[in-house]
Structures are given as structure tokens and as C-alpha cells.
N, C-alpha and C positions, 0 to 999 in steps of 0.2 A: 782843808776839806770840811765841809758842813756837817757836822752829825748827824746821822739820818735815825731817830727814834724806830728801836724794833717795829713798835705796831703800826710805821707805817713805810717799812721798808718791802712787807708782801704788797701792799695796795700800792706802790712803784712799780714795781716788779710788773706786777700783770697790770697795769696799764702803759707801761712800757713797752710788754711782748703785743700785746692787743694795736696800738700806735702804729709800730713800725713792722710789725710784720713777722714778729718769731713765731709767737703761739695763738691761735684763738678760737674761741668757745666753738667748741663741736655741733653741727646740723644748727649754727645759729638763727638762719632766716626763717625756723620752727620752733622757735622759741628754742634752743637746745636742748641737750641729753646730760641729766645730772655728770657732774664731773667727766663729761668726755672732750677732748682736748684736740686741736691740730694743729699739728705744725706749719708754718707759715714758711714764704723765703727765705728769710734771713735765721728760721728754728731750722729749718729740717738741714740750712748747711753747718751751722753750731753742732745740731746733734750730729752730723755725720763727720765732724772732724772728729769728734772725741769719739767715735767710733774708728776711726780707722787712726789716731794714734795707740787706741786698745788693741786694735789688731796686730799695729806695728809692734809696739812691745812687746806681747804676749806670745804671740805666733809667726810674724816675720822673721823679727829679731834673735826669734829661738831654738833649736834644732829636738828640743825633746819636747814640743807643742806642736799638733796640727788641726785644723777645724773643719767644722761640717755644718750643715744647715740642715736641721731635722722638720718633719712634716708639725705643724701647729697641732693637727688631730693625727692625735693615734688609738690603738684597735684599745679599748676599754679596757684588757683584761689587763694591760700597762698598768694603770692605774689601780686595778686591785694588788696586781702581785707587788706594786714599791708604796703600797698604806696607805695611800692617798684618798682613796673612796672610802676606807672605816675612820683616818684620822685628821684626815686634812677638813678640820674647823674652829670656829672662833666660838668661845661662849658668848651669847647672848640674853640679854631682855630684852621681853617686848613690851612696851606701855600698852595697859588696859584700856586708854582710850584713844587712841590713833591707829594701834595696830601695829606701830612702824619697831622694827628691831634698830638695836645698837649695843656696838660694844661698851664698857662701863668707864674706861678707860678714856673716851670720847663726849662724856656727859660731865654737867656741871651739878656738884650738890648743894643740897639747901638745906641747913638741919638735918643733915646727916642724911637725907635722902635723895637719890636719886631723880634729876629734872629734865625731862622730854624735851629734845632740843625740836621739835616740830609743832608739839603742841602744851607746853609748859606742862606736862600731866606730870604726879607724884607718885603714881601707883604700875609696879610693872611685877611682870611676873617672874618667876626666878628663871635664874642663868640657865639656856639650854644650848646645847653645840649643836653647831648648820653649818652644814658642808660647803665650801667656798667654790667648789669646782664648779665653773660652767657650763651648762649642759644644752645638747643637743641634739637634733636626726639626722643622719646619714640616711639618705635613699630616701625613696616615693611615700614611704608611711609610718607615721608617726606613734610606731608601738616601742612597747621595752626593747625588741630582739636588734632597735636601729638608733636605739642612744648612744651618744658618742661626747666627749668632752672634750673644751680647748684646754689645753695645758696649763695648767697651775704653774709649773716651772719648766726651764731648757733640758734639766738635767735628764727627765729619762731618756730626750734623745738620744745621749751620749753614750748611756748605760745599752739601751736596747741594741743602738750599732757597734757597742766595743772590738765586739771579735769581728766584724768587719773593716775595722779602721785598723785592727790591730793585726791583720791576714795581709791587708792592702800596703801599708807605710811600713810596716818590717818594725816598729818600734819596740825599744825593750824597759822594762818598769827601771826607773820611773821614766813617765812620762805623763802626757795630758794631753785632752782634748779641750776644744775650745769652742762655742758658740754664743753668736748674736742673736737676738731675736725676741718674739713677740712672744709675754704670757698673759693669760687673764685669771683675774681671782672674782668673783662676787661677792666684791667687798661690801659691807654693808654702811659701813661710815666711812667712805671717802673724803677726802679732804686736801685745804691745801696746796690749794690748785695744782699742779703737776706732782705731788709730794705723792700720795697715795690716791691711786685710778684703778679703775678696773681691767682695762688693757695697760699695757705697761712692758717695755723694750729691758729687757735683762743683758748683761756682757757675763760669762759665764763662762768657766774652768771645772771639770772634771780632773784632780792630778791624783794619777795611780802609783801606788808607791806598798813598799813591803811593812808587815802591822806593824813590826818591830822598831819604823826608822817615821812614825806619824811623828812624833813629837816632834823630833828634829824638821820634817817637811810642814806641820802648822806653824812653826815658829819663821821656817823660812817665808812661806807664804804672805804671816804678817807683815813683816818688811816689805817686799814686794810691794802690796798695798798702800803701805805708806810710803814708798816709794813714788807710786803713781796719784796717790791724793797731793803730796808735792810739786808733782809735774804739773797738773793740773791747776796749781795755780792757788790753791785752797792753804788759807791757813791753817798750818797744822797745831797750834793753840787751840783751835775751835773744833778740834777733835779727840771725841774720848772713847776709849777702845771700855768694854764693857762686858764681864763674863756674863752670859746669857744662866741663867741656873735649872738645874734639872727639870724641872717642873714646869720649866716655860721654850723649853726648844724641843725641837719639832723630832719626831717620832725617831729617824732615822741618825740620830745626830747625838756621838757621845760628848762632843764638847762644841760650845760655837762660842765665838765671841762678837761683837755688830760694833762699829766704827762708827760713832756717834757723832753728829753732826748740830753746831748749835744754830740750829734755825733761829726764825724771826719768835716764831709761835714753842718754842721748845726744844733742848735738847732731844734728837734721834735719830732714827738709824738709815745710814748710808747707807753702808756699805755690812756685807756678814760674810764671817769668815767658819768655813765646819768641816770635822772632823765627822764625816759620813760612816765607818768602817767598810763592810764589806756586806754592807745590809742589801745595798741595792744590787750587785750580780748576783750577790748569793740566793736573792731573790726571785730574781726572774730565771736563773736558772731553773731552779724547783716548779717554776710556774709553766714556763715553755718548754723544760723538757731540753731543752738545747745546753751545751759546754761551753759554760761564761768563765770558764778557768784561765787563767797566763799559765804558760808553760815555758819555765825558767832554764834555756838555750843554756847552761853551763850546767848546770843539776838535772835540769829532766824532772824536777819539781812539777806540779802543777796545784794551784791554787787560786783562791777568791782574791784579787788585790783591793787595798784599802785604798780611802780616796779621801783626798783633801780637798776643799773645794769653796774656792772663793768666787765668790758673788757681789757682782758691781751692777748700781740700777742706773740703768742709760739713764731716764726719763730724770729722776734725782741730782746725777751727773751735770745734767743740763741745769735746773735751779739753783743747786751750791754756785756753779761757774758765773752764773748771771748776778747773786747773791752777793758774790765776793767783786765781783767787777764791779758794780754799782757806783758811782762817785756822784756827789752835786760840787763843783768847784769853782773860785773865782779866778775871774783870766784879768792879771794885774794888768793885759796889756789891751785889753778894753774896757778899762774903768771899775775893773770889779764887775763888770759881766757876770754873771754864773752860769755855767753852761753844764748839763748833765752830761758824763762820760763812763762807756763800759770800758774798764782796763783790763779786757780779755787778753789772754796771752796770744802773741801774733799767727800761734797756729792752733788755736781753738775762734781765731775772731771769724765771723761769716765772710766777708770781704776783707781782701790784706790790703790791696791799693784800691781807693778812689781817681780817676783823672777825671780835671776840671779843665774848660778852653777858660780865661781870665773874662772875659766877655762873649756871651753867644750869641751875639748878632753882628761879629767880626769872622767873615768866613775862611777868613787865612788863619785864625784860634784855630777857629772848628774842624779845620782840616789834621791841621798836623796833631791837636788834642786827638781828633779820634786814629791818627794812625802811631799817636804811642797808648792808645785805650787798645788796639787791635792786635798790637805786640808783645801788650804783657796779660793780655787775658788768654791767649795760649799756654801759660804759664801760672798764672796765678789767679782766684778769683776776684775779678776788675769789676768794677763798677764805673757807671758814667753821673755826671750832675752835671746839667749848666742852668739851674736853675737857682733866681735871685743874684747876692751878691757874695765872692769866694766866703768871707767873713762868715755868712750863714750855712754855707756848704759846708763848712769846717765843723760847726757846733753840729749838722746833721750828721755829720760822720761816726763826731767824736759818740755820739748818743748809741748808735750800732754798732762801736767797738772797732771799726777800720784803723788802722796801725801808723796808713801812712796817703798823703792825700799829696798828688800831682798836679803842678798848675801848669798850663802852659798860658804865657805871657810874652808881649811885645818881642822881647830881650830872646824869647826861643829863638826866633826867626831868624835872628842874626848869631846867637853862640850856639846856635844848637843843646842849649842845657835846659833845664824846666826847677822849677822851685818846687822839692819835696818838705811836706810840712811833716813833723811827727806828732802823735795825736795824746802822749803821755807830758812829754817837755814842752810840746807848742815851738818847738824849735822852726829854723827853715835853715835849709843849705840847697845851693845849686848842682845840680848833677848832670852830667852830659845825659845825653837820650839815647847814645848808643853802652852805656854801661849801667842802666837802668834795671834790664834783669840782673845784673851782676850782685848790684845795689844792696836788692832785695832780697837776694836767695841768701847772700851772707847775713843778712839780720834775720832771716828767718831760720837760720840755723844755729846761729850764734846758741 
């Protein structure tokens, strides 16, 4: 494999999602919108497997996990009663001669001072916090009594409906809740291309658990984690687990640790792992007036439960996976060829099978290619090519990560079998066409 130099492993990266179709530049034919992003074909079905292998583990798979889908906006006073409108911000400077803010942590210094990445200025004013929340109006007119914010984070939806999920599913502590979904921050130094945005898809766990038994449920949580940074495919070398320290985690949070990821551009953070306590029902209890208590079915107990709470960034999820698939490789068996190939794992790849007819302007190919194209995309997502020659079909594949690519050829017609190629080994073997899904549902589970 070719060694691919860090600083030019991001500029692959997104000229490869841009190329083929994962990711690309937001409201582009307007010149775009600073770091806003979209997902393309072949992004938004990446991102939705590793979405719903999150779901599978977390919540299918589990009987003390169940999820929900909370509203983006909620009533304001959310967001006073869980800190977020007195604490939720970044310090910043702002350079004297552009105007523009940034965090310090994002600037390059020169003699010891700070340097305006917009406008080379040296001169800023000191550190001030600004609020990250996004703000907005609800209703016809645009006074204070109709501001309204999109959510910083999933969590308070989980918090605000506890005692509804917890009335509905009969669960008993521990337990957790689970949601997918969209937050915004206004961020001010975005970067990175999908790394830090302002909109931005969160995988998110509320787990309630008694004070007494946090440590034992942080520690188990951690594993979990790394668990799932494993599945995914991610070398766990290039991850460093990281106590966050007092002074730097966020209001609600006696302990957090963040799963440190070594990008192109820098060691950081995945994924964050926190030890919430019982800040946030004990919270909006007090604020709304309403009984955020568990009430412990063998004591008759009732009390605030504490909350573990791990946090996985879809949007992130998706650049490590692309990050670590990347390959340039030569193919001994055309000459030292180089062909680029994403070696996504078979059920994070956008497309699992390709089928090709050997020639498309042989319409006895084209027939029976497209009626085993018709067979197995009931089943799996299929893609069609009859474009060029199979050779270049293959390197097109191998590029978006497909697993495994179907030819049908002459030799179909008479054994009924079709050449499957694999897109790691380059291998081929012939397979009959009626044990075809069989084929593949076993390598996909393997």
C-alpha cells in the first residue's frame, strides 16, 4: 500500500466524497455556506448504516435500552432550567481589525502572539464567553416573548420525557434511553470539513443508574465504546481515551473522559464519555414543578437517578470510517496498476454488491445481468455499471468501497453461475445465481 502523507490524506478525502458522491459543499451553486455540508448517495447510505448498526447494538439488541425522537426546538425555559443559556459557551477573541471572533486554540502564533487567520491582524481583545446556542422565532413576530433555540444537544430530550418513557415501557434503573438526531452549535471556528459544523447528527445515550453503582456503570460504558469504535472498523491504536479536567468539562459533568481520535490535522475527540449526576432531572424538576423522581418498585424509594451518558458524533463516525478505509494500492495483476480503494467493512460499505452484464451491447448479458441486479437488490443495496470495460468497473467500485462485484458472462448462459469478484483480495470464484443471496448474506455476517 502506498503511504498516504497526513497532510494529504484530508484533501483525498474530500475530493473523493465530492467525486463520487458521499459528501458535498452545501447551497454550492451560491457560492456556499461556510462549513455546511450534504450528504450525497453514496454519504447519506454510509451514514445510515452506521446508524442503524448504533441502533442495533444499543437498542435492538438490548432489553434495558429504548429510544425516542425528540422535537429539535423546545420551550426555552429547557434550556434555562439544564445551564445551557448562563453556561453553554466558548471563550473567545476578537481581532481589532476584522471584527471576526475565534477560539485560541484554533489560531496560529507568532512571537508569542496571537495571528488572525482571516486577516493576519496581531491585535485582539481579550477572551470573552458567547453563547453557542442557536437562536430563533417561533410565531409571526420577532420580539423576546418568541425566541426559541435549536438544541445544542439530544440529551434534554431524553431528560424532559423521562417520566414518560419511564410510565410507558415499565422500565426499572438501570436503564437508558437512546436518541439519533440533529444538534446545532454556533460554532465559531468550524473546521475540518465534516469534523466540527454547526449542524451536526449526534448517536446519544441517557443510562440511569443508582449514585452509588456510577463508577461501576462509567467503567462499563467505557468498554461498550470501545467496543463499538472496534466494530466499526477503526484502529484502536489511534485512540486515546483522555480525562477531560475540571476546568474544561461542561457545567453538568462530575467526570468526562473524550476518545481521542488521531486525525490527519491532530489528535481529538470522537467520541465523550460523562458522568452527568442527577443535575439534569433534579433540574427541571425544580423548574417545571412536575416529579422527575424513580420510584424504586421493591423500597418505595423515590429519588433523582444519576446518568451515564455516552455520546457518539454520527457526522465524525462517518470521516474516521472513510479515514481508515482509504487505501492507494497496486494491482500485481495489471502491471502495478494503482487503483484507489475504500476497505469499509461490508456492512458500513454504501453498496454491498455491484452486477455488471460482461458486455452491454449483448442483450442476452443485459437481460439476465439485470434479472440477477433485480434479485438481489430486494435484499441488499445493488448497484448497476455497464459502463466501459469490467477492468474499469472494478477500480470504480473498489473506489466507493463495494465488497463484491458480479459479472455476468458468456459461460452464465450455459452454467448458470456468474463470476463474483472480491474487492479486498481481487480474488474471483464462480457461484451459481441461484445461491447468490445465500453467498452474501453469509459473508455479511460472518
Amino acid at each position: 500500500m502506498k503511504d498516504i502523507k497526513k497532510e494529504n490524506l484530508m484533501e483525498k478525502i474530500v475530493s473523493l466524497c465530492k467525486r463520487r458522491g458521499f459528501i458535498f459543499p452545501g447551497s454550492e451553486i451560491y457560492g456556499g455556506l461556510a462549513n455546511s455540508w450534504d450528504y450525497g448517495p453514496l454519504g447519506v447510505e454510509l451514514k445510515n448504516n452506521i446508524k442503524q448498526l448504533w441502533w442495533k447494538k444499543f437498542v435492538q439488541e438490548r432489553d434495558d435500552i429504548v429510544g425516542i425522537d425528540a422535537a429539535l426546538i423546545m420551550n426555552p425555559k429547557v434550556w434555562e432550567a439544564s445551564g445551557h443559556l448562563k453556561n453553554f459557551s466558548d471563550a473567545l477573541i476578537e481581532c481589532k481589525h476584522c471584527h471576526h471572533r475565534f477560539r485560541t486554540d484554533s489560531l496560529a502564533m507568532d512571537k508569542g502572539r496571537y495571528v488572525c487567520a482571516d486577516c493576519n491582524g496581531r491585535d485582539f481583545t481579550e477572551a470573552k464567553g458567547f453563547n453557542l446556542m442557536l437562536k430563533t422565532f417561533l410565531g409571526p413576530s420577532e420580539d423576546a416573548s418568541n425566541i426559541v433555540y435549536f438544541r445544542p444537544e439530544t440529551a434534554q430530550g431524553m431528560f424532559v420525557d423521562f417520566k414518560n418513557v419511564l410510565n410507558t415501557s415499565r422500565k426499572q434503573i438501570p436503564f437508558g434511553i437512546a436518541q439519533i438526531g440533529k444538534a446545532f452549535r454556533n460554532e465559531i471556528t468550524p473546521g475540518n470539513f465534516i469534523f466540527r459544523t454547526r449542524e451536526f447528527e449526534q448517536m446519544e445515550i441517557e443510562y440511569f443508574i443508582g449514585e452509588a453503582d456510577w463508577k461501576k456503570y462509567f467503567e462499563y460504558w467505557r468498554k461498550q465504546m470501545i467496543d463499538w469504535i472496534k466494530g466499526l472498523g477503526i484502529d484502536i491504536k489511534k485512540i486515546h481515551e483522555r480525562e477531560v479536567p475540571e476546568s474544561d468539562r461542561a457545567h453538568y459533568s462530575k467526570r468526562t473522559i473524550d476518545f481521542d481520535y488521531e486525525f490527519p490535522f491532530g489528535a481529538n475527540e470522537l467520541y465523550g464519555l460523562a458522568y452527568r449526576t442527577d443535575f439534569d432531572l433534579k433540574n427541571h424538576e425544580k423548574s417545571s414543578g412536575q416529579n422527575l423522581k424513580y420510584k424504586d418498585p421493591k423500597t418505595g424509594e423515590e429519588f433523582w437517578p444519576h446518568v451515564i451518558e455516552p455520546t457518539f458524533g454520527l457526522d465524525r463516525s462517518v470521516l474516521v470510517a472513510l479515514l481508515e478505509a482509504y487505501r492507494e494500492e497496486k494491482d500485481p495483476a495489471k502491471n502495478g496498476a494503482s487503483r484507489i480503494v475504500l476497505k469499509l467493512t461490508s456492512k458500513l460499505a454504501p453498496y454491498k454488491v455491484a452486477v455488471f452484464p460482461l458486455l452491454a451491447n449483448k442483450p442476452e448479458l443485459v437481460k439476465t445481468a439485470k434479472n440477477v441486479y433485480d434479485s438481489l437488490k430486494t435484499q441488499f443495496m445493488t448497484t448497476w455499471d455497464d459502463r466501459g470495460n469490467v477492468g474499469k468497473r472494478y477500480y470504480s467500485q473498489d473506489e466507493i468501497g463495494t465488497p463484491w462485484c458480479v459479472t455476468v458472462d458468456f459461460g452464465s448462459l450455459e452454467d448458470k453461475k456468474v463470476t463474483v469478484r472480491d474487492r479486498d483480495t481481487m480474488k474471483q470464484e464462480r457461484v451459481a445465481i441461484e445461491n447468490l443471496a445465500d453467498y452474501f448474506n453469509k459473508k455479511l455476517n460472518v
